[in-house]
MIDRENFI-998133 format. One record per residue: residue number from 1; residue in one letter; x, y, z of N, C-alpha, C in turn. Coordinates in nm, 3 decimals. Layout:
! residues N
+-----+----+---------+---------+---------+---------+---------+---------+---------+---------+---------+
!   i ! aa !    n.xx !    n.yy !    n.zz !   ca.xx !   ca.yy !   ca.zz !    c.xx !    c.yy !    c.zz !
+-----+----+---------+---------+---------+---------+---------+---------+---------+---------+---------+
! NUM !  A !       X !       Y !       Z !       X !       Y !       Z !       X !       Y !       Z !
...
+-----+----+---------+---------+---------+---------+---------+---------+---------+---------+---------+
END
This chain:
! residues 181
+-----+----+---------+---------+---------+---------+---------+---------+---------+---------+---------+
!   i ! aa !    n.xx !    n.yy !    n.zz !   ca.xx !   ca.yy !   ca.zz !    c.xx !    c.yy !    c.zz !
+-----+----+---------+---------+---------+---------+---------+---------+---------+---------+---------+
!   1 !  X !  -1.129 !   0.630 !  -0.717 !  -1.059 !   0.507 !  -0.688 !  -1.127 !   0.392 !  -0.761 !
!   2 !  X !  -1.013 !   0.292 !  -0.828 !  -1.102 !   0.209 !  -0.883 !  -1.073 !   0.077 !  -0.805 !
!   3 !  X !  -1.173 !  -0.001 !  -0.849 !  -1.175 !  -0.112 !  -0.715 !  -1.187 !  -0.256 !  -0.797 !
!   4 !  X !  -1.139 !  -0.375 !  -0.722 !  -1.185 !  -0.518 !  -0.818 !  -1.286 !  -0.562 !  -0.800 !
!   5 !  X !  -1.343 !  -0.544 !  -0.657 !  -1.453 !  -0.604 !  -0.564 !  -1.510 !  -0.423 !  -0.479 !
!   6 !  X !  -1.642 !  -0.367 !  -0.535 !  -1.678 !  -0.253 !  -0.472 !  -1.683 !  -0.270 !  -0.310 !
!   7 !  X !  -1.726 !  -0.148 !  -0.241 !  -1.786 !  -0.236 !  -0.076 !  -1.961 !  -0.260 !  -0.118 !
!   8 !  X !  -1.936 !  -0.311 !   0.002 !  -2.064 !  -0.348 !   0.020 !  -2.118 !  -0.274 !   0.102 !
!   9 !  X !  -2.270 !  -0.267 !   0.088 !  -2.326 !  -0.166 !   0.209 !  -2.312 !  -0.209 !   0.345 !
!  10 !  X !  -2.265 !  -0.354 !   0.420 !  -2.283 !  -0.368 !   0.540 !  -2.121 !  -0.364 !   0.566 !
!  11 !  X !  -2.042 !  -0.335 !   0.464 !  -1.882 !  -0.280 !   0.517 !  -1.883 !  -0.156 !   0.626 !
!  12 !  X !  -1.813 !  -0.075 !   0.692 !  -1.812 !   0.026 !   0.758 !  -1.641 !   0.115 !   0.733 !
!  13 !  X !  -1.650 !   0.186 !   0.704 !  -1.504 !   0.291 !   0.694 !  -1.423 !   0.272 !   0.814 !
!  14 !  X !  -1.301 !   0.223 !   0.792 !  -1.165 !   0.241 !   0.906 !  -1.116 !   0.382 !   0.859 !
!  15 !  X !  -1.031 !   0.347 !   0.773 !  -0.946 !   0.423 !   0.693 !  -0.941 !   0.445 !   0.529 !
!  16 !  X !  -0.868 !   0.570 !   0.541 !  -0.892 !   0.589 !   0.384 !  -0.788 !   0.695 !   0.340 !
!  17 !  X !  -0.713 !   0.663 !   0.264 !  -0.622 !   0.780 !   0.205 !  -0.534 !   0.767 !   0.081 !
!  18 !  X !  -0.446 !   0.916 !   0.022 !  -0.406 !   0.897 !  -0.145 !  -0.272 !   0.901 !  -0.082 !
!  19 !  X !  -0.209 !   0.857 !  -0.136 !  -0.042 !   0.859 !  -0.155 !   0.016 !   0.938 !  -0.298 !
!  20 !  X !   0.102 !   1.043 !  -0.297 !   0.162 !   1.050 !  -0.437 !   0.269 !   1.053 !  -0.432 !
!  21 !  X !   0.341 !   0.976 !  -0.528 !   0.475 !   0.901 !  -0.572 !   0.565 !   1.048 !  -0.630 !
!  22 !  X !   0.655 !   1.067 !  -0.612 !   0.763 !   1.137 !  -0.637 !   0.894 !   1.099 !  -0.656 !
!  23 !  X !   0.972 !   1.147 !  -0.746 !   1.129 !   1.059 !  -0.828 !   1.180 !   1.238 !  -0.753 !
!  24 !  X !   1.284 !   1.223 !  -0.675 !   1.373 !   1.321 !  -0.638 !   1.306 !   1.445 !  -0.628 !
!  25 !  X !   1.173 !   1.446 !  -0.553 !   1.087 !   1.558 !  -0.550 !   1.007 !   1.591 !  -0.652 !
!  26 !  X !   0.971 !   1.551 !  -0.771 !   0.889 !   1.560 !  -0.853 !   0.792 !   1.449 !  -0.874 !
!  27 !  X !   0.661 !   1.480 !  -0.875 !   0.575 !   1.433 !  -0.928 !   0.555 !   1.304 !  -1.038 !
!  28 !  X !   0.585 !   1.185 !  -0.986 !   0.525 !   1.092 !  -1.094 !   0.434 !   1.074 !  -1.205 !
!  29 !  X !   0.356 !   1.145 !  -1.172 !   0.208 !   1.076 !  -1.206 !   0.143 !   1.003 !  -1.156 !
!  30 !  X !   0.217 !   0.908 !  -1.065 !   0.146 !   0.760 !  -1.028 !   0.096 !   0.863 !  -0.846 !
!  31 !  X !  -0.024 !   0.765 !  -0.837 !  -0.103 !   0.777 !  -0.675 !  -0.162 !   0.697 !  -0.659 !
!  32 !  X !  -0.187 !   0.669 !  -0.525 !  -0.214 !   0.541 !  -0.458 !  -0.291 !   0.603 !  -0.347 !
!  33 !  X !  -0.441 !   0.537 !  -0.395 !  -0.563 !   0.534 !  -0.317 !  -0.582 !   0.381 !  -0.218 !
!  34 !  X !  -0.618 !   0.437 !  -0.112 !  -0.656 !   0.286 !   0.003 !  -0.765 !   0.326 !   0.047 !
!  35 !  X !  -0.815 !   0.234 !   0.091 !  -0.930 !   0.250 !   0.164 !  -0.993 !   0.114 !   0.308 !
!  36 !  X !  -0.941 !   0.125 !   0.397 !  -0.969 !  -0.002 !   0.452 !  -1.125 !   0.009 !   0.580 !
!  37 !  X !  -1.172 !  -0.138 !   0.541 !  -1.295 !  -0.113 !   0.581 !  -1.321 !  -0.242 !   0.665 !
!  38 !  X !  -1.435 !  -0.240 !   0.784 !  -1.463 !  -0.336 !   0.866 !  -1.536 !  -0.424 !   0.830 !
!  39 !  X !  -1.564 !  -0.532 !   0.767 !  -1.691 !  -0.652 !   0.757 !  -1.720 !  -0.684 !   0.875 !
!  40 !  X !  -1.809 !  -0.832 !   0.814 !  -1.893 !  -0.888 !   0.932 !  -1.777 !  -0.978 !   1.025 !
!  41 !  X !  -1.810 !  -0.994 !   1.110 !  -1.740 !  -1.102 !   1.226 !  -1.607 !  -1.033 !   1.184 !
!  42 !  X !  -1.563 !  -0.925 !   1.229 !  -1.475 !  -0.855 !   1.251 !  -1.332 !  -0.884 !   1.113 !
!  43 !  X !  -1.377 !  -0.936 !   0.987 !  -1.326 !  -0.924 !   0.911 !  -1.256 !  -0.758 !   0.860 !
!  44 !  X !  -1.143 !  -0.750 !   0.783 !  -1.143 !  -0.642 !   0.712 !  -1.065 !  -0.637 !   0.599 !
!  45 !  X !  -1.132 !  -0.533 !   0.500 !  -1.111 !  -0.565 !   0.374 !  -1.031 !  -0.420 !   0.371 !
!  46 !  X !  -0.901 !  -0.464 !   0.277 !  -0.786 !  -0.336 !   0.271 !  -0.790 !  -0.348 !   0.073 !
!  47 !  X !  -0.838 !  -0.211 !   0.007 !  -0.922 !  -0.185 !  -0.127 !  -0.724 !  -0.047 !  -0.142 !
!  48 !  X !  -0.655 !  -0.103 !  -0.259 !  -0.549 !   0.006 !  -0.282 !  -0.582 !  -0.029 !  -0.426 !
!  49 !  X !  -0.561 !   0.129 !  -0.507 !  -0.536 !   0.126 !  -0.622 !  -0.412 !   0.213 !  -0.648 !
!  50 !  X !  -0.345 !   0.130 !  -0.658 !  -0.206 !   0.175 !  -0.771 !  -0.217 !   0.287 !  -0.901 !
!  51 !  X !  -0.279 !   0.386 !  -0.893 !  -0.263 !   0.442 !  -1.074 !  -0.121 !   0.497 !  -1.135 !
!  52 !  X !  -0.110 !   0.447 !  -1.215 !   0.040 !   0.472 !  -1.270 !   0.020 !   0.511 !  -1.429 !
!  53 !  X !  -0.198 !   0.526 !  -1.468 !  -0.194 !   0.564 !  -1.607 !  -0.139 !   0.666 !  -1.637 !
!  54 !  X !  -0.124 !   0.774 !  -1.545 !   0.006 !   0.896 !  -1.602 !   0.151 !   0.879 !  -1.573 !
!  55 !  X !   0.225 !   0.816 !  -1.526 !   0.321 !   0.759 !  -1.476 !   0.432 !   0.727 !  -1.629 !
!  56 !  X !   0.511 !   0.750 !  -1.610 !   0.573 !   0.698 !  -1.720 !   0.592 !   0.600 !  -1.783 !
!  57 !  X !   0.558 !   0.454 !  -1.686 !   0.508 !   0.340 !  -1.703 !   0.421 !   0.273 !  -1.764 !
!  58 !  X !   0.287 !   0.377 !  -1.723 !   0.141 !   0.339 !  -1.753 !   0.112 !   0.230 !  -1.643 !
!  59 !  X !   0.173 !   0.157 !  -1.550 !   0.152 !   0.053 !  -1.536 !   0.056 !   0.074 !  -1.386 !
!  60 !  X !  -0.032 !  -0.029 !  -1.344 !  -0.128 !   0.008 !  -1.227 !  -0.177 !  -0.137 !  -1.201 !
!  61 !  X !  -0.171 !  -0.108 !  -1.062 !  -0.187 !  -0.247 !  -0.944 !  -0.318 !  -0.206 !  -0.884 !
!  62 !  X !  -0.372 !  -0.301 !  -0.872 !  -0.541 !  -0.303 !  -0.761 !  -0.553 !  -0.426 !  -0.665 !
!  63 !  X !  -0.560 !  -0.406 !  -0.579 !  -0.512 !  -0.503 !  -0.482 !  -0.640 !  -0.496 !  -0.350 !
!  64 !  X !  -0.686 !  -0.615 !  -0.329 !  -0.788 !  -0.606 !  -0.299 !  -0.785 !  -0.765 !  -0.146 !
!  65 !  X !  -0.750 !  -0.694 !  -0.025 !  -0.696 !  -0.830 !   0.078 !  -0.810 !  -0.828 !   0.166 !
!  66 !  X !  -0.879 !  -0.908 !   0.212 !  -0.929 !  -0.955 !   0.258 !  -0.866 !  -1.022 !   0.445 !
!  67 !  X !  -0.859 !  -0.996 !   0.556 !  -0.748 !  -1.048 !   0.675 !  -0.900 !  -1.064 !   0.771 !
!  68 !  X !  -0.838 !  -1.155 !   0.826 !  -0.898 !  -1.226 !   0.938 !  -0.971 !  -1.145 !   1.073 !
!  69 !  X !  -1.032 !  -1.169 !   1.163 !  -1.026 !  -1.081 !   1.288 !  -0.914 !  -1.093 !   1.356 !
!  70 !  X !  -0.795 !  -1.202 !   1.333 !  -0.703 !  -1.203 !   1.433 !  -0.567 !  -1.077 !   1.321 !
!  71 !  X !  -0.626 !  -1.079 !   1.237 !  -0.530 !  -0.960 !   1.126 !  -0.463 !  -1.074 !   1.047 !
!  72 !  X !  -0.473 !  -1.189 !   0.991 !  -0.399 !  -1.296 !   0.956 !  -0.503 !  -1.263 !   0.765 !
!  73 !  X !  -0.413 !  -1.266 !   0.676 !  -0.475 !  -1.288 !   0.562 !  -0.510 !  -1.381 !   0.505 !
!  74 !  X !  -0.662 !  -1.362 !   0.428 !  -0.754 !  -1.444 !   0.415 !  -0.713 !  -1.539 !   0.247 !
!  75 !  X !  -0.717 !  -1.375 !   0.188 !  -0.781 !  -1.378 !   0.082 !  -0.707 !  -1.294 !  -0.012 !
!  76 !  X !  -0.650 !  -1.238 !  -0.145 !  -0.593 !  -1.175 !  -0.200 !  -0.621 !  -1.211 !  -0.346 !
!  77 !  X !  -0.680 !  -1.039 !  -0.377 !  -0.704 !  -1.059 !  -0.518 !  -0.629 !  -0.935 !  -0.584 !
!  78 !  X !  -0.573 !  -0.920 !  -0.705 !  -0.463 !  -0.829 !  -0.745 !  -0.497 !  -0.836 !  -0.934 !
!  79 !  X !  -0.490 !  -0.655 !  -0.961 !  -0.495 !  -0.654 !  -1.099 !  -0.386 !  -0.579 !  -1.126 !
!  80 !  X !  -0.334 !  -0.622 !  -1.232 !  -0.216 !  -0.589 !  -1.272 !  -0.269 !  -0.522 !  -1.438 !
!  81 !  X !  -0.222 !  -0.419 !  -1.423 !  -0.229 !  -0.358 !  -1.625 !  -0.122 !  -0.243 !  -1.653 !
!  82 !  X !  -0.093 !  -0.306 !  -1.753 !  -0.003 !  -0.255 !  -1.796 !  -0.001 !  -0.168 !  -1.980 !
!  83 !  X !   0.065 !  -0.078 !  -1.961 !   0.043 !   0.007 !  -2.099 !   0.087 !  -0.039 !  -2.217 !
!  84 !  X !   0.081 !  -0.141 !  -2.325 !   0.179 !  -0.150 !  -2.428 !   0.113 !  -0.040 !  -2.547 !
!  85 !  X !   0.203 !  -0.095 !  -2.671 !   0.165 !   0.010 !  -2.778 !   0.078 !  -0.032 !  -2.820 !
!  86 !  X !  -0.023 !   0.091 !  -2.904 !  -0.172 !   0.011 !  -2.970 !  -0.258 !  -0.046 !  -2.832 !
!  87 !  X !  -0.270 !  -0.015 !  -2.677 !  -0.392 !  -0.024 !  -2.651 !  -0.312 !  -0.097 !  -2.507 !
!  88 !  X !  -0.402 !  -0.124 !  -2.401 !  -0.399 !  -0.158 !  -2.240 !  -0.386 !  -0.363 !  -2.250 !
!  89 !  X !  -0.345 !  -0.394 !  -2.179 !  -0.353 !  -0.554 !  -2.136 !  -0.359 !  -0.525 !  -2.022 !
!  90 !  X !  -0.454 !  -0.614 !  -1.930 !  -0.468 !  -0.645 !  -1.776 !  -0.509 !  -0.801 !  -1.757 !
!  91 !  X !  -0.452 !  -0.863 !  -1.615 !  -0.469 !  -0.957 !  -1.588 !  -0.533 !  -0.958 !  -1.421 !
!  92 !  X !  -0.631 !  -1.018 !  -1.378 !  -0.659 !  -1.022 !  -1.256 !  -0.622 !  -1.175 !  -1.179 !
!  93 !  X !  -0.563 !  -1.160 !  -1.086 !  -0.541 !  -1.255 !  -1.027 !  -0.613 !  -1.295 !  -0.915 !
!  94 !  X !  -0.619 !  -1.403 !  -0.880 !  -0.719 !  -1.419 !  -0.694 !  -0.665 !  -1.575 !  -0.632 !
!  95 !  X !  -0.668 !  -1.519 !  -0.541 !  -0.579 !  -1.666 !  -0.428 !  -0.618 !  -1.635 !  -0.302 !
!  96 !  X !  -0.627 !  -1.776 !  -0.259 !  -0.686 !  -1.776 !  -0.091 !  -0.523 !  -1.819 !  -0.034 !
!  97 !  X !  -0.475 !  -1.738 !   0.045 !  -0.377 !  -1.740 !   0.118 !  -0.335 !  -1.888 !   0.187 !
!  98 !  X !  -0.251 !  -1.968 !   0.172 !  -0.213 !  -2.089 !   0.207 !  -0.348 !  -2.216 !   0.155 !
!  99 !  X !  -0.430 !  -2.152 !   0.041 !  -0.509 !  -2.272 !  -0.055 !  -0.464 !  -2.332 !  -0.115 !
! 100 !  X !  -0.532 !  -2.424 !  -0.251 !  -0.482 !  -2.488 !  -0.243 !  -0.423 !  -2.452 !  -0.444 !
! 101 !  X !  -0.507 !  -2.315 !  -0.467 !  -0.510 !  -2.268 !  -0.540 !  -0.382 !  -2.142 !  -0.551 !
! 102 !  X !  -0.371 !  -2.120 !  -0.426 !  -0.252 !  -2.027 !  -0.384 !  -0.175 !  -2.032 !  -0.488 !
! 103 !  X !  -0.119 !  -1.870 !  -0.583 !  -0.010 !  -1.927 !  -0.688 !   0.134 !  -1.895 !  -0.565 !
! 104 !  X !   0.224 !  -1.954 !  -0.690 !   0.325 !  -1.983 !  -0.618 !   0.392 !  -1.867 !  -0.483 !
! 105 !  X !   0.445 !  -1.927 !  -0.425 !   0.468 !  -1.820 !  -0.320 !   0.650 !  -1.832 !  -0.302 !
! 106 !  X !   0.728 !  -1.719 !  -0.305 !   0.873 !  -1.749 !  -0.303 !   0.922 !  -1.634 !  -0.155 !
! 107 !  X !   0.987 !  -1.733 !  -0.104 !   1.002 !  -1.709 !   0.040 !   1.136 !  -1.618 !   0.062 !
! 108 !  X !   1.137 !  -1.537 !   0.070 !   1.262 !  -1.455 !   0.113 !   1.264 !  -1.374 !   0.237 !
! 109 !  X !   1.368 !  -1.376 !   0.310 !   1.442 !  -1.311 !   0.414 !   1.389 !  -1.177 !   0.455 !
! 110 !  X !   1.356 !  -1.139 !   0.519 !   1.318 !  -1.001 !   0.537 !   1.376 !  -0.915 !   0.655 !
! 111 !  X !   1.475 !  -0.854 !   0.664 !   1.502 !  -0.748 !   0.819 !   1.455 !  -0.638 !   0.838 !
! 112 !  X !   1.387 !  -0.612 !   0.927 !   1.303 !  -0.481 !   0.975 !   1.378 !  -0.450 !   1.082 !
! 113 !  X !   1.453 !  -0.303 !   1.118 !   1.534 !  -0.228 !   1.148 !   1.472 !  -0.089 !   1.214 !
! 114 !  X !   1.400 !  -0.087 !   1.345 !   1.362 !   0.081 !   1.362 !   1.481 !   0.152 !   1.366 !
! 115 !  X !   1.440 !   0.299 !   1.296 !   1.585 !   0.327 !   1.302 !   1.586 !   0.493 !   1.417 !
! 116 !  X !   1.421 !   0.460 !   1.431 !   1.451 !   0.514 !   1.628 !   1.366 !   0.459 !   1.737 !
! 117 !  X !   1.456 !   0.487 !   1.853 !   1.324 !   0.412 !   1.927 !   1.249 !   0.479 !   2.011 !
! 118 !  X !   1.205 !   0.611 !   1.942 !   1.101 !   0.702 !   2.018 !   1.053 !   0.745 !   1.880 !
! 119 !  X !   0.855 !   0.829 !   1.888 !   0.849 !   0.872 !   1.760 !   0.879 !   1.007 !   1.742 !
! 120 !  X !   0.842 !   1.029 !   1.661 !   0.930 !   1.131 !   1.564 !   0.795 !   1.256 !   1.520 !
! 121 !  X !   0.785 !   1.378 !   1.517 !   0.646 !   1.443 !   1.473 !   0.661 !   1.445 !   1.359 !
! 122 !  X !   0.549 !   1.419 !   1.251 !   0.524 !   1.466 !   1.079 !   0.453 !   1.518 !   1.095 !
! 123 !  X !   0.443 !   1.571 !   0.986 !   0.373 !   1.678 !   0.892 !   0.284 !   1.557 !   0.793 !
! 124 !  X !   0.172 !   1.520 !   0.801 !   0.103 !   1.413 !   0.706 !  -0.033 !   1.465 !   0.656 !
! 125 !  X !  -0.058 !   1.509 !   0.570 !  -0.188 !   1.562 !   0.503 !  -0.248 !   1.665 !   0.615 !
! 126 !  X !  -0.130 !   1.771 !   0.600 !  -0.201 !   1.837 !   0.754 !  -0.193 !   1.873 !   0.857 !
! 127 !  X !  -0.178 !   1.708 !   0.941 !  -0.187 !   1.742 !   1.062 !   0.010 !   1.639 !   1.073 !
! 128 !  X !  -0.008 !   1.679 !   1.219 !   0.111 !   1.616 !   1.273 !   0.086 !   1.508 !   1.378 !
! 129 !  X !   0.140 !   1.396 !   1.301 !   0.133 !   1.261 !   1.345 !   0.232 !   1.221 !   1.449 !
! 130 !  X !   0.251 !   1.149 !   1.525 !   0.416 !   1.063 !   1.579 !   0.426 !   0.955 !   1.505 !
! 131 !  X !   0.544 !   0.934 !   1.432 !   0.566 !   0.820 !   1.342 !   0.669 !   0.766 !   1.388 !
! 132 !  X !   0.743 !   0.656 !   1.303 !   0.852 !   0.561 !   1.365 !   0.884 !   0.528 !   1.199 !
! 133 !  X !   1.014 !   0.572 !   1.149 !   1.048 !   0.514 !   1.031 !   1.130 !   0.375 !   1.072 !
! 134 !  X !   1.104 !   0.285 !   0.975 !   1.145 !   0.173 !   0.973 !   1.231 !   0.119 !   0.855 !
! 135 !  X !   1.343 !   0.032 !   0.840 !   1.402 !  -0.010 !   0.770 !   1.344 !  -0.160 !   0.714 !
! 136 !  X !   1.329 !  -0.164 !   0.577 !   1.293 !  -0.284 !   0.565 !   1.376 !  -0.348 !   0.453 !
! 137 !  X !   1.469 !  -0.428 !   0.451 !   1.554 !  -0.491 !   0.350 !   1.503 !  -0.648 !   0.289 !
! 138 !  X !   1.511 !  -0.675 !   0.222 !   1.476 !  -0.810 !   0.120 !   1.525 !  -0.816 !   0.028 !
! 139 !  X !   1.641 !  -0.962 !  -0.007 !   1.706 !  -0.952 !  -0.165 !   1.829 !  -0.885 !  -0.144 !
! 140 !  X !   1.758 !  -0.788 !  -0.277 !   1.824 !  -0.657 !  -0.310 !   1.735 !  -0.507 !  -0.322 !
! 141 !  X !   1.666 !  -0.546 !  -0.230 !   1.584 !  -0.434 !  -0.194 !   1.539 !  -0.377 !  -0.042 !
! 142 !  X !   1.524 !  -0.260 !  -0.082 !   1.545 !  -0.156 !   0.052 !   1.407 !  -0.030 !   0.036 !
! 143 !  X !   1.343 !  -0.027 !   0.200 !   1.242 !   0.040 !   0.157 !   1.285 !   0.145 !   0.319 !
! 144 !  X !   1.245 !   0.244 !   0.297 !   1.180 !   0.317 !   0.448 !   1.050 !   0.333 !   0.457 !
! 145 !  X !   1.022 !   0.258 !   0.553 !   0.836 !   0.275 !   0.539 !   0.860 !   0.351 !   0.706 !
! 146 !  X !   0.736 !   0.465 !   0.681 !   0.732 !   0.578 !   0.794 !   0.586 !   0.532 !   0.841 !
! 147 !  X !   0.584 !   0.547 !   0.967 !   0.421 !   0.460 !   1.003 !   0.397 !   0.546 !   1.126 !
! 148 !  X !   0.259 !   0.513 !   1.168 !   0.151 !   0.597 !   1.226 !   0.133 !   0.535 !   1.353 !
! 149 !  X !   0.093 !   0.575 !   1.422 !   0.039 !   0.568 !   1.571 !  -0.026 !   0.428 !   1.531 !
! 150 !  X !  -0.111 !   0.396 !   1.384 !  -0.191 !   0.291 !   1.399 !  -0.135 !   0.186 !   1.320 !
! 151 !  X !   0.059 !   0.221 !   1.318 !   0.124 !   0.109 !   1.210 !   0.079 !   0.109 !   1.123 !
! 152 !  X !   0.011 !   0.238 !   1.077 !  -0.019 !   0.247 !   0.923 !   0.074 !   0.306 !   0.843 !
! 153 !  X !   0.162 !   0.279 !   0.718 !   0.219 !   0.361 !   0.657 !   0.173 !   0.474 !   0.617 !
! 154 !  X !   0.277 !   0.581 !   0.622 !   0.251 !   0.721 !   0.578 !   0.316 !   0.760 !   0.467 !
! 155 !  X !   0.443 !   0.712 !   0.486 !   0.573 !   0.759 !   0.382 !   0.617 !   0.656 !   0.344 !
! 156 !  X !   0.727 !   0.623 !   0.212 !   0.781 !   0.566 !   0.181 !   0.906 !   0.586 !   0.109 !
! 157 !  X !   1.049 !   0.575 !   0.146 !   1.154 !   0.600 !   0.057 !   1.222 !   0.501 !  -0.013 !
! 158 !  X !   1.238 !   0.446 !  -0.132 !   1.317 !   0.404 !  -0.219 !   1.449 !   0.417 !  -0.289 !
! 159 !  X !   1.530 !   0.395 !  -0.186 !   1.642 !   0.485 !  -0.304 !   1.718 !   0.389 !  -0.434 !
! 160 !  X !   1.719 !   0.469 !  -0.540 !   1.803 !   0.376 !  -0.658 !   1.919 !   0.405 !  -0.631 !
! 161 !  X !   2.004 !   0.310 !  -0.611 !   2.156 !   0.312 !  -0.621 !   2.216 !   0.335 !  -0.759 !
! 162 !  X !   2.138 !   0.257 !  -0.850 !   2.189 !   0.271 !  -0.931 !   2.236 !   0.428 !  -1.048 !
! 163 !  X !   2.114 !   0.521 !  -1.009 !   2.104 !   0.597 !  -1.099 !   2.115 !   0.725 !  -0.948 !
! 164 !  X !   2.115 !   0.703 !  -0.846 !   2.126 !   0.779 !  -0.754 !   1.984 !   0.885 !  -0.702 !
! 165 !  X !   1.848 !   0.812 !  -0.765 !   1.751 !   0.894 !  -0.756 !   1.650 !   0.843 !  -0.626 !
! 166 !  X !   1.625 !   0.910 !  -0.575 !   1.470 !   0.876 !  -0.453 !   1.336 !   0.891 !  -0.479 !
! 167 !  X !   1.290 !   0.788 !  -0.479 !   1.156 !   0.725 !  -0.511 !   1.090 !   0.781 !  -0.378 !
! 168 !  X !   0.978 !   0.836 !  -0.359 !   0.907 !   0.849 !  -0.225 !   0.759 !   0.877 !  -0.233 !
! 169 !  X !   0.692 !   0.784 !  -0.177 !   0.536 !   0.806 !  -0.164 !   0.513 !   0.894 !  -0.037 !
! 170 !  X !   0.402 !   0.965 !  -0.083 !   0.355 !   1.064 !   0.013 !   0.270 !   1.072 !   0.062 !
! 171 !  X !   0.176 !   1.088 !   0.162 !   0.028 !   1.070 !   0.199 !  -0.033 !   1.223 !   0.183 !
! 172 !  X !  -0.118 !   1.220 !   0.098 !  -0.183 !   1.348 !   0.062 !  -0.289 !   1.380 !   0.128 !
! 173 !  X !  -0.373 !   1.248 !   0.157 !  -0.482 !   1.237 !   0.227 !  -0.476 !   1.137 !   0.291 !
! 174 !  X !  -0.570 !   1.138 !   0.455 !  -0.518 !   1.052 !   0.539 !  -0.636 !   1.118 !   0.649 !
! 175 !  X !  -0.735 !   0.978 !   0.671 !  -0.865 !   0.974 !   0.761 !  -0.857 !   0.838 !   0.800 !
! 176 !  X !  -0.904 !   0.872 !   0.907 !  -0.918 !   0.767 !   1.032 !  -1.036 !   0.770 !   1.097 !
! 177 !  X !  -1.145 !   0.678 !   1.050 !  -1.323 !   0.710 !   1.079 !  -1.305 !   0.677 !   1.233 !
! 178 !  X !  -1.220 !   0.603 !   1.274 !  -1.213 !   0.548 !   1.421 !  -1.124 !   0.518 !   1.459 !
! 179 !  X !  -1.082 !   0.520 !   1.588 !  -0.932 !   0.475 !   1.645 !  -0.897 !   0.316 !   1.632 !
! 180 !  X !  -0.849 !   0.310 !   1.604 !  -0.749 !   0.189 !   1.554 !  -0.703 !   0.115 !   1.723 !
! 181 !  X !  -0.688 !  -0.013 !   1.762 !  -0.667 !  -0.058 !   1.864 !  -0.770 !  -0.052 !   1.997 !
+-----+----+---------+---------+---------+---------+---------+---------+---------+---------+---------+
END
């Protein structure tokens, strides 16, 4: 996993797990490593790397949040790189959440939809979880995010309308150093 900001030794392990991306059951290339960890005065730092260098894209996100003890975000730093021809470009970004440095922020609508209201058993790296898939719409976009006992995402479905294909992240790996709540 690659990281913008490593931990630090007085961080402590929450969670940690890979996601792999799949187009209509096949294999992307792209996977998505997290890792979220406890700081001091009950801070916690949530460490995802996006790899998409095999991906047909090339393209890869590192995202690096920083949230409060009350879970309110602090801090957000994000690398973006992308594949062109003849060689890599990346840009890192960093913003303190409602600073004064904050880049722009564009506000859109969001509906979240359970679409049951009891959970459901998976199959998640393993073992079998109770999850709750959720509907989440914005725009012109539509996600199913499948989540965990600890409101952690597990799954994710995307569908393209346009071309009629399903996008879906998977949790390959999936640890929980401690109970959550």
């Amino acid at each position: 996993m690659r990281f913008i900001v490593k931990e630090q030794d007085y961080e402590k392990p929450i969670g940690a797990g890979l996601m792999r991306y799949e187009m209509d059951g096949v294999p992307t290339g792209a996977v998505e490593h997290w890792r979220l960890t406890q700081a001091t005065e009950g801070y916690e730092v949530l460490r995802v790397d996006l790899d998409g260098r095999e991906a047909a894209s090339g393209h890869s996100y590192m995202y690096h949040l920083v949230r409060r003890a009350d879970g309110a975000p602090e801090r957000l730093a994000y690398r973006l790189q992308a594949k062109k021809v003849g060689g890599n470009t990346a840009v890192t970004l960093n913003g303190n959440i409602g600073g004064d440095e904050t880049l722009a922020l564009q506000q859109v609508s969001v509906d979240v939809h359970f679409m049951i209201t009891d959970t459901k058993p998976m199959e998640v790296a393993g073992k079998t979880l109770e999850t709750v898939p959720t509907m989440v719409r914005w725009n012109d976009n539509q996600r199913i995010v499948v989540r965990d006992q600890n409101q952690w995402p597990v799954a994710m479905q995307r569908p393209n309308f346009a071309d009629g294909k399903l996008l879906e992240a998977i949790e390959t790996r999936y640890i929980w150093y401690r109970s959550e709540g």
